[in-house]
C-alpha positions in Angstrom: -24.3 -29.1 57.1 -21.3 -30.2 59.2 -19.8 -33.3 59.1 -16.9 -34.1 61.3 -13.6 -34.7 59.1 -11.1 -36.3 61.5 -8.2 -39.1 60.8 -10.4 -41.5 61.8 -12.0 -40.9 58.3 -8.8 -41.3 56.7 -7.8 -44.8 58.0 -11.5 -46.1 57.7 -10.9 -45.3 54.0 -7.8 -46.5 53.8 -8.8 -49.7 54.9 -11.8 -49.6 52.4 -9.4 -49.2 50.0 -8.7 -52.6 50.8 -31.4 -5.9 51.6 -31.9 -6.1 54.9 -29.9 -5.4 58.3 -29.5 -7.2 61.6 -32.1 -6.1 64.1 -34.6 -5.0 61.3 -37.5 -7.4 59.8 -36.4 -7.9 56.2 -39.1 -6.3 54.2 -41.2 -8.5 52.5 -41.1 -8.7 48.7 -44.7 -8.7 47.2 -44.0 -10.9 44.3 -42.9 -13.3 47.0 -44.5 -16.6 47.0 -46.6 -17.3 50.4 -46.8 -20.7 52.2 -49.7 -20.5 55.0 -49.0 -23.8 57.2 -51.6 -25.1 59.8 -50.1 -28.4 61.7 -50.5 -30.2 64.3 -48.1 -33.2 66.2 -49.8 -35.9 67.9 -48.3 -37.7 71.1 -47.8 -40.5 68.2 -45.7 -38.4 66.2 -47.8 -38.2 63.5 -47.9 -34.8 61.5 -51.3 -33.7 60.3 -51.1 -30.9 58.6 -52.9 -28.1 55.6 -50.4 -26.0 53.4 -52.1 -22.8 51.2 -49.1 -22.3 48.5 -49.7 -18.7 47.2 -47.1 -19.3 44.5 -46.0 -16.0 42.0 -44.4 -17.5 38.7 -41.0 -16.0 38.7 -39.7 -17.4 35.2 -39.9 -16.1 31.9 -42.5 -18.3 30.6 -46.0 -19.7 31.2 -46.4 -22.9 33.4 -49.5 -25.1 33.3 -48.3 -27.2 36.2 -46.1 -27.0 39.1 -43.9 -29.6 41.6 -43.9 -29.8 44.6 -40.8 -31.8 46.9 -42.1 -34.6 48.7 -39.2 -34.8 51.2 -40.7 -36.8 53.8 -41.1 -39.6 51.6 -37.5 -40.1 51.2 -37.9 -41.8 54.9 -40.6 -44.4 53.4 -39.8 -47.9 53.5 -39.0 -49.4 50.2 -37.3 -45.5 49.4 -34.5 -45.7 46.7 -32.5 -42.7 47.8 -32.4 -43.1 51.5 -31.7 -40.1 53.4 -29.0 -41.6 55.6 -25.9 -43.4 54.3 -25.7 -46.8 54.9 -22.3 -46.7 56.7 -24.4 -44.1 59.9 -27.9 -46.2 59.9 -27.3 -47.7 63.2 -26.3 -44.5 64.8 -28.9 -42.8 63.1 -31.7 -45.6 63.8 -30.9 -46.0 67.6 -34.0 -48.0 68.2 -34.4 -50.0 65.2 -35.1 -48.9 61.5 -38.3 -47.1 61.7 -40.1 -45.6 58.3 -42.1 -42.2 57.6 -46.0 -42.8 56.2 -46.9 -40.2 53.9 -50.4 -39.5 53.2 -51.8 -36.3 50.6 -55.2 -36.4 51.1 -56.9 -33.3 49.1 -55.0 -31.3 46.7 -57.0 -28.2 45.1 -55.9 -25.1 42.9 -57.9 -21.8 43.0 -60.2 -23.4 45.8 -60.8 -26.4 43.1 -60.2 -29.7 43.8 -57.8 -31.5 41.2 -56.4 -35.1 41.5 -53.7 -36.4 43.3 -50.4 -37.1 41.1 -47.0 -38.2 42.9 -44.2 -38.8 40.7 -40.6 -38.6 40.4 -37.6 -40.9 40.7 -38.5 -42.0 44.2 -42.2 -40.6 44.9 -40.2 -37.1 45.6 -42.8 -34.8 43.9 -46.3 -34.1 43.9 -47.4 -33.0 40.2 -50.3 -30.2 40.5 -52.2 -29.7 36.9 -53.2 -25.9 37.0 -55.9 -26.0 34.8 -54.9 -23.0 33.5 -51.8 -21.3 32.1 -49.8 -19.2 34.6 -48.4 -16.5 32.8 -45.4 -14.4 34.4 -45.7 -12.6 37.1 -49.2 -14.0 38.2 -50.2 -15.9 41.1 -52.1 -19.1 41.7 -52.8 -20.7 45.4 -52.6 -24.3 45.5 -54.3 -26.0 48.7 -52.4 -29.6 50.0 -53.7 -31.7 52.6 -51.9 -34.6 54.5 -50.6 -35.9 57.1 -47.1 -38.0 57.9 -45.9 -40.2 60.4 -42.4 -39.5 61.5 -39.7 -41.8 61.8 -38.0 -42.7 65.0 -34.7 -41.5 63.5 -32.2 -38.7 64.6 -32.0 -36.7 61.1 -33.5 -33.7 60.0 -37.3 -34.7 60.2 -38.2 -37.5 62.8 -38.0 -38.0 66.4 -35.7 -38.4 69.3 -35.8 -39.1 72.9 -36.5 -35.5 74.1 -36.6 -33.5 70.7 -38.4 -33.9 67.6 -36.9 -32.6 64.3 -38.9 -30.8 62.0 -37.3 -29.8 58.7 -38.1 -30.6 55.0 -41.7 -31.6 56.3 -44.1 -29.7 54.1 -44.1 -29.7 50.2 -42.2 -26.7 48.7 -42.4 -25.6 45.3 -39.3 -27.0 43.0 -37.3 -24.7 41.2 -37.7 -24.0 37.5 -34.6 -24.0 35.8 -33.0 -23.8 31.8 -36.9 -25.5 31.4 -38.2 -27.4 33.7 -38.6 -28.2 37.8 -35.3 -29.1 39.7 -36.6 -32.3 41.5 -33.3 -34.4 42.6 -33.8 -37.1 45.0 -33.0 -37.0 48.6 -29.3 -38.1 48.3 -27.6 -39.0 51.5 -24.5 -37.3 50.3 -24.5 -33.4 51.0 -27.4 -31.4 51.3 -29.7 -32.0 48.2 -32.0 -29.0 48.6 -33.0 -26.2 46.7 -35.2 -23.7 47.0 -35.9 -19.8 46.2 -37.2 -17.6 49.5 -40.7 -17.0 50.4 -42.8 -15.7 53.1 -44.1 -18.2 55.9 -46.8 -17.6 58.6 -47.1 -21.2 60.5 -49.7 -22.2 63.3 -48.1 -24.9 65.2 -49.4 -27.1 67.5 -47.7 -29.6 69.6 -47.8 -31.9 73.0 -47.2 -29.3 75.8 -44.1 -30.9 77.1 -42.3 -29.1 74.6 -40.7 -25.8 73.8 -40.9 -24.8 69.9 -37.7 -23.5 68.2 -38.1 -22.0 64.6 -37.2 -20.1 61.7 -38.6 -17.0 61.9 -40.7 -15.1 65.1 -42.9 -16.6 67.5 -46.3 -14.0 67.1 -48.1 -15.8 69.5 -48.3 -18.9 72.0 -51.4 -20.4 73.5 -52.2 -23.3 75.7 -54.8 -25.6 75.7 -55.5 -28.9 78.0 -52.6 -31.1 76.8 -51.0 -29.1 74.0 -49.7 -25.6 72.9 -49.9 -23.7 69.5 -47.5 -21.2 68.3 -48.2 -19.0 65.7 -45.0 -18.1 64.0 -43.9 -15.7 61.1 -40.7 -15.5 58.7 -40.2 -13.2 55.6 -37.5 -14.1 52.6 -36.8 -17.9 54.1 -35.3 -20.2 51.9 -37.6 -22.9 53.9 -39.2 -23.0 57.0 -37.9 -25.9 59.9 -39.0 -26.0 63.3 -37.1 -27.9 66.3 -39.5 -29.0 69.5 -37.8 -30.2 72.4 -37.8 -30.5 76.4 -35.9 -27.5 76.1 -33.9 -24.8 78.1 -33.6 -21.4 76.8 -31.4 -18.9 76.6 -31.4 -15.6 75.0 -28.6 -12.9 74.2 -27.9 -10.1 71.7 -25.9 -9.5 68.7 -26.2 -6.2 67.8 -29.9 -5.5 67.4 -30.4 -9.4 66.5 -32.2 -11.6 69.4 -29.8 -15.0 69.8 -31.8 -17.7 71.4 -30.1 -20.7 72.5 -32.0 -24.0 73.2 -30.5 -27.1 74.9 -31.3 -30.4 77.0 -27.9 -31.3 78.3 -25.3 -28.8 77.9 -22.8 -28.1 81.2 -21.5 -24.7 79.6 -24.4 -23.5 78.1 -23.1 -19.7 78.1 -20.2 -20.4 76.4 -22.4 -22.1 73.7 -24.7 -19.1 73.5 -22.0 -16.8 73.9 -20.1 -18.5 70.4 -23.2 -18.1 68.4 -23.6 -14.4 69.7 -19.9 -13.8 68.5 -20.5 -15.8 65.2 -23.2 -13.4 64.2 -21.3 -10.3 65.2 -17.7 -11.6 63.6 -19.7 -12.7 60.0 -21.7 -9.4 60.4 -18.8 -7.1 60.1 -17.1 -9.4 57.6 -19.4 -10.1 55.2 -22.8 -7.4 55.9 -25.4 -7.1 58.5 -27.1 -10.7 59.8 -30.4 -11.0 57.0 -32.9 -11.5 60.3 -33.6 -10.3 63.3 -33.6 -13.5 65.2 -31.4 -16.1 65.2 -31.8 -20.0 67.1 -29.1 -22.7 67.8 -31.0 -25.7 68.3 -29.1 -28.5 70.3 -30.8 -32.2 69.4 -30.5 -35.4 68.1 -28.8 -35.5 64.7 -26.1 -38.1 63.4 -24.2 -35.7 61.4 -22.0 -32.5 63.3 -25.0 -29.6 62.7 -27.5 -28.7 59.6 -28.5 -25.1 58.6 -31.5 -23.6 58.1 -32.9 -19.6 58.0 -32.8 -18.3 61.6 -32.2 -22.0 62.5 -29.6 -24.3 62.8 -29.5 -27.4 64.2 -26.6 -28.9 66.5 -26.3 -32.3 67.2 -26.1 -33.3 70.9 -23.4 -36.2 70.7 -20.3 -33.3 70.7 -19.3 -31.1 73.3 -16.8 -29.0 74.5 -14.4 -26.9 71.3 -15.5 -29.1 68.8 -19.5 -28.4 69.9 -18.6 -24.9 69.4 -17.0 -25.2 65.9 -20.2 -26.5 65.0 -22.1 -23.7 66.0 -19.7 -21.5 64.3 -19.8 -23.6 61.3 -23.5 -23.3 61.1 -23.6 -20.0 61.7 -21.8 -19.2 59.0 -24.1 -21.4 56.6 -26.8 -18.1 57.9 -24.8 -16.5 54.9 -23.7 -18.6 52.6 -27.0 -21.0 51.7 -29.8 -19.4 54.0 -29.2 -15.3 52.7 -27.2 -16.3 49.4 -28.6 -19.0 48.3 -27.6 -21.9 45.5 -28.1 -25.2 44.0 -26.9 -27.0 46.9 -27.1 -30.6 44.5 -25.1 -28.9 41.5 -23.0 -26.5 43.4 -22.0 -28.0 47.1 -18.0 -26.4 47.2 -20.0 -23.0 47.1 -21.6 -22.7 50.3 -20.3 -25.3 52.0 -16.4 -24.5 51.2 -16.8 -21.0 51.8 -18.8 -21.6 54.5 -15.8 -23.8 56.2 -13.6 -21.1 55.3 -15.6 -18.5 56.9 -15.4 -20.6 60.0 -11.2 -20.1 60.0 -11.9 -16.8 59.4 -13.6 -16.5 62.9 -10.8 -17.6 65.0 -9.0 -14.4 63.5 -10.9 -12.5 65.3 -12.2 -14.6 68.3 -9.0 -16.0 70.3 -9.6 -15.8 73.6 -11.2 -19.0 75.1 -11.3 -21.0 71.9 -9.2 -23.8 70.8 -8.6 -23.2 67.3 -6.9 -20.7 65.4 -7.1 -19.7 61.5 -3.3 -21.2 61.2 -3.9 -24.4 63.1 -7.3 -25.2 61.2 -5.6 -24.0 57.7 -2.6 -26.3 58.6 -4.6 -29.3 59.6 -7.1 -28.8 56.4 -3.7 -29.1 53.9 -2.1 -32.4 56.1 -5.6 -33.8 56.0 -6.0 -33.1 52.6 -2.3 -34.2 51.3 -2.8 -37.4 53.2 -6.2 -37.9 51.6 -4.6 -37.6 48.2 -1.2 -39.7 49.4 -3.3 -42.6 50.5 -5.8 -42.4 47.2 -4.2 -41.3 44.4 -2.4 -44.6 43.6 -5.6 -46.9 44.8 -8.2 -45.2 41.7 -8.2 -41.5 43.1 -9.0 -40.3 39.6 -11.0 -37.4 40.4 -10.2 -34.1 42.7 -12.6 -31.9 40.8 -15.4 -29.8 42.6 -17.4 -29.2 40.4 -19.8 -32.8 40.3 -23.3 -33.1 42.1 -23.2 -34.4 45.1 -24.4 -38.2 44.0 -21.5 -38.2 41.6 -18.7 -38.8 44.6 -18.1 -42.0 45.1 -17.7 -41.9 48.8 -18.9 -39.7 51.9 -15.5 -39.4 52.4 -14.4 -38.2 49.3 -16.8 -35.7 49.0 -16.4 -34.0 52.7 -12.5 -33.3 51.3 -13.6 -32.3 48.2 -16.0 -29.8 49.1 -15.2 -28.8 52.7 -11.6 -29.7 53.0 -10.6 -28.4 49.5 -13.1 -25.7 49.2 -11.2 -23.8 52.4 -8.0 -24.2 50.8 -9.2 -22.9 47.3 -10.5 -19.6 49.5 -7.7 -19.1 51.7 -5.5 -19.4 47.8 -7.5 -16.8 46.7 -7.4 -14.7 49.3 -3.6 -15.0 49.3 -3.8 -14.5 45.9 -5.9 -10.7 45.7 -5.0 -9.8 49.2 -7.2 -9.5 52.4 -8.7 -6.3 51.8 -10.2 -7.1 48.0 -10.8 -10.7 49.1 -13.1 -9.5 52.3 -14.9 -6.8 49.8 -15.4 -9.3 47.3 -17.3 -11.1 49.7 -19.5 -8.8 50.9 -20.6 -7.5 47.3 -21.1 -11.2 46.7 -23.5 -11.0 49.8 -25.1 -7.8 48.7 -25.6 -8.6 45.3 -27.1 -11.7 45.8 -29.2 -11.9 49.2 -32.4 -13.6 48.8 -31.7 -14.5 45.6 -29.6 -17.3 43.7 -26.5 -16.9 43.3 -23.9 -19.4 40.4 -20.3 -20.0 40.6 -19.9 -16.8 38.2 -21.6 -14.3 40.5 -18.9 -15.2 43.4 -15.6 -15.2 41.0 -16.8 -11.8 39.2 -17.7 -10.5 42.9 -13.6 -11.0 43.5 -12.4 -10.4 40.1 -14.4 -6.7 40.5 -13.1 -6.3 44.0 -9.3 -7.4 43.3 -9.2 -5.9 39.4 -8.0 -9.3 38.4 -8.9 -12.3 36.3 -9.3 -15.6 38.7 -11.5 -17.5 36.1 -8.4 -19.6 35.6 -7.2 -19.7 39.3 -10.4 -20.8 40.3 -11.4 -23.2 37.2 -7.5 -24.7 38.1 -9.1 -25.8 41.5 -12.6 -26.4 40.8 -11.6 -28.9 37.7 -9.0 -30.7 39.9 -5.7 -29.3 38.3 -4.8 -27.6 41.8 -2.2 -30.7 42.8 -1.0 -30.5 46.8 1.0 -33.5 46.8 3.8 -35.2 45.1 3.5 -37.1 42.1 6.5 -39.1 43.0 
């Protein structure tokens, strides 16, 4: 996700002081879990909706249940963790606070019915008993029925004057980690998601004054009477999000990959589709070939700069001009570093979304003509921000610089959009002063290689530049991820 840094931030806290390649389908792993999805949008906004999980049990030991994230009810009223932080609930609530409804109706496993468990810190999970053991390796389908009312908000899932944002809407399985399911909250702070890829097909249908943007390909598209349904397909998705709109469309090609751009109000909308057709080409050749063979830009309503997802990002319609573009870069990027490689986004933020930030600088190398920025200007402004940040904190309880916490552990958005963003670039564009262009670029495309489609940890991108470079960076990179990395004065 992007979210705008600007010296605006600064003073508001100072006063609060006071295997696959572009243009081919990536083949389909058969010990992939499945999601079948059948759903359908009123005029009311209300999602109804039948999900067949076809899950394969990927750890090392049995499991005799499994989670499932619940992240629509994060935007229930009476939620603990509320999506959207407190300081952006007007912006984000334009009409008035409005609250999802979440209903499961019929959960079964094997085609048996079992009861209906939600659990978790706030009502984030929905416990299935298997009635069995699942050993490794085998496969059990679980059947969920429900339905949702969206909020009137402009986030990732609810609805907006002429687009509706659909993203996190459907239960997906939890990650099982050192023993048991990853289940954190919906924070507001960062992206709190994580997930391992699957395979999607998705019949979607929707009020016929829209278009349907998605993750993955559009099979098919019918229309009936008042509404149209889309049948839609994606292989080795981290998650599936869909974006439907009063939407133009435009379409271009990078490389073999299809670029679709889809707008409401944009006055120069072939520069927009021209920026992601050049992010996909510049990243391709820096890093490896694009992990799809489509790719969407989404512009809608959404508080924060852009969010990410596979084949899918969304770009909020309240920029425009250089910066609007940025965003799209920005996101673009994120197509590599959280939708291919992915990682605990909760535990782990600094390593998508600093290299991701970095990878942004990296395109204005190579992209000059007709853009604003350049890698020099952005790197300058990212160290003045940053030593300004730490001038104006350090002697008002700026205690901690480190990059290593979970994303509810910063005290403040602000603090964590330096820490991770801000000071993530600069810890790349150290190293890559440090081990040289040439090792630092093949470092991170071994890093993509090694790791698309799967998980990757803090180790497997510092041994994927220590291998390239023939160096040890454990302590360079420890020195800025455990704050020790000072770039101001201690005067």
């Amino acid at each position: 996700m992007r979210k705008k840094i600007t010296a605006l931030m600064l003073a508001t806290a100072a006063a609060a002081l006071s295997t696959a390649l572009a243009g081919c389908s990536p083949t389909a792993d058969k010990s992939n879990t499945k999601y079948d999805i059948t759903a359908a949008l009123s005029e009311d906004n209300t999602l109804t909706a039948t999900v067949t999980c076809d899950y394969v049990n990927k750890t090392d030991v049995p499991l005799s249940e499994l989670w499932f994230h619940l992240y629509p009810n994060a935007y229930r009223e009476g939620a603990e963790y509320c999506p959207i932080s407190a300081s952006q609930l007007a912006e984000a609530f334009p009409n008035g606070r409005s609250y999802s409804v979440l209903e499961v109706r019929k959960v079964a496993v094997n085609g048996k019915d079992t009861d209906v468990t939600i659990t978790g810190t706030d009502k984030n999970v929905l416990s299935v008993a298997l009635g069995q053991t699942l050993d490794p390796t085998d496969r059990v389908k679980v059947d969920i029925e429900y339905s949702v009312k969206l909020p009137n908000v402009k986030h990732r899932f609810g609805y907006a004057d002429k687009t509706v944002n659909l993203a996190n809407f459907y239960p997906i399985a939890c990650v099982y980690r050192d023993g048991a399911f990853v289940a954190d909250p919906y924070y507001s702070m960062g992206d709190p998601f994580f997930s391992e890829v699957a395979d999607y097909t998705v019949d979607m249908t929707f009020p016929s004054k829209y278009e349907g943007a998605f993750t993955g390909s559009v099979k098919s598209k019918t229309e009936t009477g008042d509404t149209k349904t889309y049948s839609v397909e994606a292989e080795n998705v981290r998650d599936f999000a869909a974006v439907l709109g009063e939407f133009e469309k435009m379409s271009g090609v990078a490389g073999s990959t299809i670029v679709n751009y889809y707008y409401t109000a944009d006055s120069e909308p072939e520069r927009s589709l021209n920026t992601a057709v050049a992010a996909i080409n510049t990243f391709g050749e820096y890093f490896g070939d694009y992990a799809y063979n489509e790719y969407s830009v989404v512009q809608t309503g959404f508080v924060h700069g852009g969010m990410e997802y596979p084949g899918l990002t969304m770009i909020s319609n309240k920029y425009t001009g250089d910066t609007y573009n940025d965003i799209i870069v920005h996101e673009t990027a994120h197509q590599w570093w959280y939708a291919a490689v992915g990682n605990n986004e909760v535990k782990h933020a600094w390593l998508d979304e600093g290299l991701t930030e970095y990878s942004t600088m990296m395109f204005y190398e190579k992209n000059t003509d007709g853009y604003k920025f350049t890698l020099d200007g952005k790197r300058a402004d990212a160290l003045s921000a940053y030593i300004l940040y730490c001038e104006t904190y350090k002697n008002n309880g700026l205690g901690d610089t480190s990059m290593t916490r979970p994303v509810n552990e910063y005290a403040t958005e602000t603090e964590y959009a330096y820490m991770t963003y801000v000071k993530g670039a600069l810890m790349f564009d150290d190293i890559r002063n440090t081990i040289g262009d040439a090792a630092f670029k093949t470092g991170l495309k071994n890093y993509y290689r090694d790791n698309m489609f799967g998980i990757a940890e803090p180790q497997d991108l510092i041994g994927a530049m220590e291998k390239a470079s023939k160096r040890q960076l454990n302590a360079l990179f420890e020195a800025w991820l455990d704050g020790n990395v000072k770039l101001y004065s201690s005067n």
